[in-house]
C-alpha positions in Angstrom: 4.2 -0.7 -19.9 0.9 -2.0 -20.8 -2.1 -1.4 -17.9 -4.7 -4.0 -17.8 -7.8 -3.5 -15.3 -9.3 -6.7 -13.2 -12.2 -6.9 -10.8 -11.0 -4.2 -8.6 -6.8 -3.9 -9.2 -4.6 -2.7 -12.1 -1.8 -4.9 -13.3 0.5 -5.1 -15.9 -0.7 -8.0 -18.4 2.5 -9.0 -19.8 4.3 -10.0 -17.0 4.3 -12.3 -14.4 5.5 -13.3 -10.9 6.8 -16.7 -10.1 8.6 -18.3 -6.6 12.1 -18.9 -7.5 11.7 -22.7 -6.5 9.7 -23.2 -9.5 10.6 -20.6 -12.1 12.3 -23.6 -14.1 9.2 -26.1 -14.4 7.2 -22.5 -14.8 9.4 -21.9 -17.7 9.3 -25.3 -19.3 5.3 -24.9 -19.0 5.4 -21.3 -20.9 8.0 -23.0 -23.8 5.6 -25.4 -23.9 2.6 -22.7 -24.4 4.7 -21.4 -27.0 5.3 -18.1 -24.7 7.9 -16.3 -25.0 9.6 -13.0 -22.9 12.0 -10.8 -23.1 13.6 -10.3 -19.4 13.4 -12.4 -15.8 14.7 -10.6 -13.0 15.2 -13.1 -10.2 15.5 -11.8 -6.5 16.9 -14.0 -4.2 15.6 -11.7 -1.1 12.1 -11.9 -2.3 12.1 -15.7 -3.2 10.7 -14.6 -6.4 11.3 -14.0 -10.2 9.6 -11.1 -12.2 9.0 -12.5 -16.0 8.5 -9.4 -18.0 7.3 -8.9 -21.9 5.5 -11.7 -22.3 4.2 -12.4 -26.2 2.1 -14.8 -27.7 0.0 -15.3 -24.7 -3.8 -15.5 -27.2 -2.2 -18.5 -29.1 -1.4 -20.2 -26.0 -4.8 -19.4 -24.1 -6.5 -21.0 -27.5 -4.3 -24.4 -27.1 -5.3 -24.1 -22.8 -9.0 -24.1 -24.0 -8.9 -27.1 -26.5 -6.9 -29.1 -24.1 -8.1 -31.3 -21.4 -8.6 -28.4 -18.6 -10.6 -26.6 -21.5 -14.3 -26.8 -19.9 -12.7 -25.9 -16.1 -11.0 -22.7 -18.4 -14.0 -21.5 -19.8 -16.1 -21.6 -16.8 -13.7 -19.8 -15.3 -13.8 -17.1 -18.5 -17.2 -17.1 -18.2 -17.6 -16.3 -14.5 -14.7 -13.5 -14.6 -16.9 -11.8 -17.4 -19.5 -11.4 -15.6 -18.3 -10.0 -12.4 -16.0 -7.5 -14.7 -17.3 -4.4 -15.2 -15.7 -4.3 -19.0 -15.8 -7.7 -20.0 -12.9 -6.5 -22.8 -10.7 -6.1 -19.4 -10.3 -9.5 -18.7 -6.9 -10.0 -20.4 -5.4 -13.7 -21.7 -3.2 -13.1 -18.7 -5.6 -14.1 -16.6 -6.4 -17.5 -18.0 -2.7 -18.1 -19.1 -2.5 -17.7 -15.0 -5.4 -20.1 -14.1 -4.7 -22.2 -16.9 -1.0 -22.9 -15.8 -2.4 -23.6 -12.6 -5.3 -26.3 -14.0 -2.4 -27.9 -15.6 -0.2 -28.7 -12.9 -3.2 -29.5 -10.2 -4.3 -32.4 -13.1 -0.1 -33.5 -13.7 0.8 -33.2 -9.9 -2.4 -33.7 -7.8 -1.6 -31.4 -4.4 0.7 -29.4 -5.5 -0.2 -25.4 -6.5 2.3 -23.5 -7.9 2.7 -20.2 -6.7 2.7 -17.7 -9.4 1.0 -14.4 -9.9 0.6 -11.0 -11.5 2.4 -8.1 -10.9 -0.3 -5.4 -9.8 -0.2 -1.7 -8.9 -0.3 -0.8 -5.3 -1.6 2.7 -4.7 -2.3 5.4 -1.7 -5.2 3.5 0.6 -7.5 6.6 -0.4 -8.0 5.8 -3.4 -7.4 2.1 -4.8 -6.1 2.9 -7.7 -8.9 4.0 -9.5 -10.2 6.7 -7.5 -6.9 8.8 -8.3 -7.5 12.3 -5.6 -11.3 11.8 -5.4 -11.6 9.5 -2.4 -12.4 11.0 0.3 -11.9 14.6 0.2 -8.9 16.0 -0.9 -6.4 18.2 1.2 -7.2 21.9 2.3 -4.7 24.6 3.1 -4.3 25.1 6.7 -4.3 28.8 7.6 -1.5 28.3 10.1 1.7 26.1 10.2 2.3 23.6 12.3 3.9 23.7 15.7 7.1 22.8 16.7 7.8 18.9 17.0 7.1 18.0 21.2 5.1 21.0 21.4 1.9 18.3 21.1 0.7 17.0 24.9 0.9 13.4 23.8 4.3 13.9 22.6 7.6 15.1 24.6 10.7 16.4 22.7 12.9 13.2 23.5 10.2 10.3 22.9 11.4 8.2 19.8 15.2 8.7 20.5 17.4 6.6 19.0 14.3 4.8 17.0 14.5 4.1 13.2 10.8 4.5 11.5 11.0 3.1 8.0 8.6 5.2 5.4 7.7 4.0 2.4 5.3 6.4 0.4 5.6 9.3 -2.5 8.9 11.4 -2.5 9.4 13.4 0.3 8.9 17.4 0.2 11.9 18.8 2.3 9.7 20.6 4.7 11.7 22.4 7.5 9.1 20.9 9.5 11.1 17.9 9.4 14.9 18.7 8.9 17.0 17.1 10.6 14.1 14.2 11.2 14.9 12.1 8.4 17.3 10.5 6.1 17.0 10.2 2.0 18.4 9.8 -0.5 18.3 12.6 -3.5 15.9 10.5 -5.5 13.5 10.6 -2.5 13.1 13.7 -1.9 10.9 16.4 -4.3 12.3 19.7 -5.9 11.2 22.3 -3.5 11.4 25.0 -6.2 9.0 23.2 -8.5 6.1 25.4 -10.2 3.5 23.4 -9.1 2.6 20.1 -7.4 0.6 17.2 -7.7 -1.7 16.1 -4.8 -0.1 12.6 -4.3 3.0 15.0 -4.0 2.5 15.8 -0.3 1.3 12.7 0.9 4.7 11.2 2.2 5.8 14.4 4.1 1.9 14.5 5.6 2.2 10.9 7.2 5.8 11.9 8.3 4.3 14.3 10.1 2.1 12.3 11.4 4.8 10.1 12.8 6.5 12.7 14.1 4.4 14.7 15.6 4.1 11.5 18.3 7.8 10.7 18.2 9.7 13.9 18.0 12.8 12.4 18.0 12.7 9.5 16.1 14.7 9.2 12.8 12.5 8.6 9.8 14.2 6.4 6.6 12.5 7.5 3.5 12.4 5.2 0.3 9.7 6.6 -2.1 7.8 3.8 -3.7 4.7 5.5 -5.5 4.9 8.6 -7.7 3.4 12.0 -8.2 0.4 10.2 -10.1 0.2 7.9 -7.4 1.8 5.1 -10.0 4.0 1.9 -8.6 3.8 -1.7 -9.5 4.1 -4.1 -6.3 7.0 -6.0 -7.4 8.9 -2.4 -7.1 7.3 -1.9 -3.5 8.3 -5.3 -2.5 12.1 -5.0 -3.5 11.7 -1.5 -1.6 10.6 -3.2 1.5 13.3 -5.8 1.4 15.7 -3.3 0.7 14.4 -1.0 4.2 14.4 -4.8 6.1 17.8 -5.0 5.8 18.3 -1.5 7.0 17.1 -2.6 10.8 14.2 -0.2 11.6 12.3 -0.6 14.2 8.8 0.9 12.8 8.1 0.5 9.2 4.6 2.8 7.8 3.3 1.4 4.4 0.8 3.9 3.7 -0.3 2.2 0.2 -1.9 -1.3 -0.5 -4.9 -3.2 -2.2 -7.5 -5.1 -2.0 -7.4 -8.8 -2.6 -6.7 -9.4 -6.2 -8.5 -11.1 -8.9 -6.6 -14.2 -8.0 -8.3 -14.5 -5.0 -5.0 -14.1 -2.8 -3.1 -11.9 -1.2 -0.4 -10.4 -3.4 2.2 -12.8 -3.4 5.0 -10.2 -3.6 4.3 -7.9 -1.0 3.9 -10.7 1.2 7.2 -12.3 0.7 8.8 -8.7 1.1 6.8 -8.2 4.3 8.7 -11.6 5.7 11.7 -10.2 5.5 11.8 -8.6 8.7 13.0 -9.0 12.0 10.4 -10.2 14.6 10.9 -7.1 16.7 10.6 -5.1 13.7 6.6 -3.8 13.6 5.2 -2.9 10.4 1.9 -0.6 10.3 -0.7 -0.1 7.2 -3.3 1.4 6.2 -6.6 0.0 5.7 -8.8 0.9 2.5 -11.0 4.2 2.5 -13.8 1.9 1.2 -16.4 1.8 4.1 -18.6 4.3 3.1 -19.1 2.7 -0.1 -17.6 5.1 -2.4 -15.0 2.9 -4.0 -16.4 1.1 -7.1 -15.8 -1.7 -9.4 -16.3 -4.0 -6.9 -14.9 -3.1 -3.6 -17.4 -3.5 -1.0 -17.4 -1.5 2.6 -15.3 -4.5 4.3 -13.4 -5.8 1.8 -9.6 -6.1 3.4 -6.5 -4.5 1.7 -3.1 -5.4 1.4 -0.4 -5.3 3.0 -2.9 -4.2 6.3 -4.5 -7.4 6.2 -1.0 -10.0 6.0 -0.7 -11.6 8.9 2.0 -9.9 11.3 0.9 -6.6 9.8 -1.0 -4.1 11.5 -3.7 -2.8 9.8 -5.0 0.7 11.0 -8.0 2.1 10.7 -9.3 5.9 11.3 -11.6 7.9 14.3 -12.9 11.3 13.6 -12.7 13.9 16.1 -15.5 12.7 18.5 -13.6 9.1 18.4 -16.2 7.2 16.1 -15.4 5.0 13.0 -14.3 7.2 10.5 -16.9 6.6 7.3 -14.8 5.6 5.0 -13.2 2.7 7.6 -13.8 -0.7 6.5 -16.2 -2.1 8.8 -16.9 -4.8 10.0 -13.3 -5.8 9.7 -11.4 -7.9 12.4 -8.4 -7.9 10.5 -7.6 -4.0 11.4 -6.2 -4.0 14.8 -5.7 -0.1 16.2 -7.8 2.6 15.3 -6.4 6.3 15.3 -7.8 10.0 14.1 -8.0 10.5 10.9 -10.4 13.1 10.0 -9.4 16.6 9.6 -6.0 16.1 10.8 -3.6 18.8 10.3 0.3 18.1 9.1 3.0 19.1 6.6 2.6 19.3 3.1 3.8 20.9 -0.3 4.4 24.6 0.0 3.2 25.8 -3.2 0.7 25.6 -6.0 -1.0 22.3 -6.2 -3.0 21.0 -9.1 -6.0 19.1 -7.6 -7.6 16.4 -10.6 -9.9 13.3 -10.2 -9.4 10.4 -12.2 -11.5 7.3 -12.8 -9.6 4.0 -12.4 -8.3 4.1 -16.0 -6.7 7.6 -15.1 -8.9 9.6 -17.7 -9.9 13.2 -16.0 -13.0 12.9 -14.3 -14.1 17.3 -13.9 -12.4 20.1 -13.8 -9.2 20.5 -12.3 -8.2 23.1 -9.7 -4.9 25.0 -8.5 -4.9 25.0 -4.8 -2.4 27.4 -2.7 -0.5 25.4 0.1 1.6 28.5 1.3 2.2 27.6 4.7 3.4 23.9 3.2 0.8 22.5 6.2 -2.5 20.9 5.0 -5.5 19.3 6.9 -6.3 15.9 5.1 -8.4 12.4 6.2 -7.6 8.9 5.5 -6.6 5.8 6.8 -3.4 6.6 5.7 -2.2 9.5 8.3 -4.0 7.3 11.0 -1.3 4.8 10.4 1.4 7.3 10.7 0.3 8.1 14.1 0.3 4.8 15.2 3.7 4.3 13.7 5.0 7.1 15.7 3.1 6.4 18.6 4.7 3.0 18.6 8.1 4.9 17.9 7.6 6.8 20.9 7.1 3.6 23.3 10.1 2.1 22.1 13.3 2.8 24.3 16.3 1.4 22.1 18.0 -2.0 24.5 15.4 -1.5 27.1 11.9 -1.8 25.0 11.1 -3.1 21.5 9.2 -1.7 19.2 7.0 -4.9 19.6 6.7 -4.7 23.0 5.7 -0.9 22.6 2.7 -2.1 20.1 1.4 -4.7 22.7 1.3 -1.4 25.3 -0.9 -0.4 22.7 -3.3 -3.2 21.8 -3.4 -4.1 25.3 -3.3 -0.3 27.0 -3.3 -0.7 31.1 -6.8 1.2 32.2 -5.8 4.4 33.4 -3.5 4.9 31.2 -4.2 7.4 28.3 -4.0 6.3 24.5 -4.2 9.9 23.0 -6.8 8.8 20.5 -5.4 5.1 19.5 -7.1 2.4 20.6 -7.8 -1.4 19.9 -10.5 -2.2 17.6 -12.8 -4.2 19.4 -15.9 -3.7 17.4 -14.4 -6.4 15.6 -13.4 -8.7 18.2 
């Protein structure tokens, strides 16, 4: 699947993303173009249609340029070179895209088409280019964790009867968390495997997090992202459809990115993000990019996706003396709870992980390193795990029939004085 690299995101440049409403006139533009491709996978959940192997996209960018939209195309070229750190990157996807779009705002004055490119979400840590070398990666912990409830802020029977939806990596069956969480085969890791790649414990560390505020909540696990923290967003999106139907109360999206090259939010995850229930809260992570460490682009308070959507809350982390983590965007309005995330301890792999930076085009960046994780716990940071509290925290709030879980998350944007948060709290540096 071919990997093109934009402003800030990585996409795949030969497909693209189009509302169902308007594949067919989308369609008739691309004949037209002289495009052609080889598969469209429609999803009437989503709303929207995934055009896949597309060909003969220079020829039609050429006939877009000599047309009458050709000087508005080429400004547009000439502005995306320069703010591209390769100016080879910027594929003819990208002005098949805002050609398309030129042509129907001259035909149909008004009107703007929604269509897109598929792009790669990845862990909030590291966006995608920054592959394990955000912001510190995970030590062993010399002890394991606790029993779940054993935590002050969290009794054994808060989250009873509460469905958390977790989308992330493949779960690592912990013991931790048996009996805490239901998956199916292809979402859960091989315990007895040799060794393990960072990303691998990163969905059983945020479900720990989650449970380690709602003991007994029930956790749905859909794995998303892989080992090499790899996914496209049109496969996250028909993931969090798929979990919407399921009825959860809490979903945790631990992944995102920033605004795209299109200027928008990405269309897909969006739509998929629509799909649920109005009691149904969903929780993200915000970018590890306010310390300025991200490159190509990304500045300290850029906002990510899905965190930023509207109806989503974003979540951002503390350290342990309850200051904006670093690598928090800030300022940025759009995160709504803040929550520890530095030096947290939770469950990981248990085993040999191989620990290897990678630059944005996932070329090794160093040397790599074989950490031991024998007691399968970790201490990590990111915004990530500070989400997962707040998931569970919202999870242990909610009282099946008496309480939503929406009514739990206003408890904790609007917390009665007196009453303690355990380290969450609203974000009013932005307000």
């Amino acid at each position: 699947m071919p990997i093109k690299y934009g402003l800030v995101e990585a996409y795949n440049d030969d497909q693209l993303v189009v509302a169902l409403p308007e594949l067919e006139v989308v369609k008739r533009k691309l004949e037209h173009l002289g495009v052609h491709w080889d598969k469209i996978e429609p999803n009437a959940v989503l709303g929207l249609a995934l055009i896949s192997k597309l060909t003969d996209l220079r020829q039609a960018v050429h006939d877009l340029l000599e047309s009458e939209i050709g000087p508005e195309l080429e400004r547009f070229r000439a502005e995306r070179a320069q703010v591209i750190a390769d100016p080879s990157d910027l594929a003819d996807l990208d002005l098949l895209v805002k050609g398309i779009q030129l042509k129907f705002g001259r035909e149909f004055p008004g009107w703007e088409v929604t269509i897109g490119k598929n792009y790669g979400p990845s862990f909030v840590r590291g966006y995608p280019h920054l592959r394990g070398g955000g912001h510190g990666d995970p030590e062993p912990a010399d002890t394991a964790l606790p029993p779940p409830g054993t935590d002050p802020c969290a009794t054994p029977e808060l989250g009873r009867g509460v469905r958390v939806g977790l989308l992330d990596t493949r779960l690592f069956p912990d013991e931790w968390l048996t009996g805490r969480y239901i998956a199916r085969r292809s979402d859960l890791l091989d315990p007895g495997a040799d060794t393990f790649t960072v990303f691998d414990g990163h969905c059983t560390f945020v479900g720990s997090c989650i449970l380690q505020r709602a003991p007994a909540a029930e956790i749905h696990v859909h794995h998303v992202l892989s080992s090499e923290d790899e996914g496209s967003a049109w496969d996250a999106a028909i993931a969090i459809a798929e979990m919407a139907e399921v009825g959860v109360d809490v979903v945790n999206l631990s992944f995102g990115e920033f605004l795209t090259d299109d200027n928008t939010a990405p269309i897909v995850l969006e739509a998929a993000v629509k799909r649920f229930g109005s009691d149904t809260v969903v929780v993200a992570a915000a970018g590890n990019n306010g310390d300025g460490r991200e490159q190509n682009g990304a500045g300290a308070n850029w906002a990510s996706y899905p965190a930023a959507l509207a109806d989503v809350v974003g979540v951002g982390a503390l350290d342990p003396d309850g200051k904006l983590a670093a690598f928090t965007p800030h300022p940025a309005p759009w995160i709504a709870l803040l929550a520890p995330g530095v030096r947290i301890t939770g469950a990981y792999v248990k085993g040999d992980v191989i620990i290897e930076h990678k630059d944005r085009k996932g070329d090794s960046v160093g040397s790599k390193q074989v950490i031991s994780f024998p007691n399968g716990t970790a201490i990590w940071e990111g915004c990530s795990f500070a989400a997962g509290t707040v998931s569970g925290a919202i999870a242990a709030r909610t009282v099946p029939g008496r309480r939503s879980a929406r009514q739990a998350l206003e408890e904790l944007l609007h917390p009665e004085p007196g009453r303690p948060g355990c380290g969450i709290s609203p974000n009013k540096l932005d307000s």
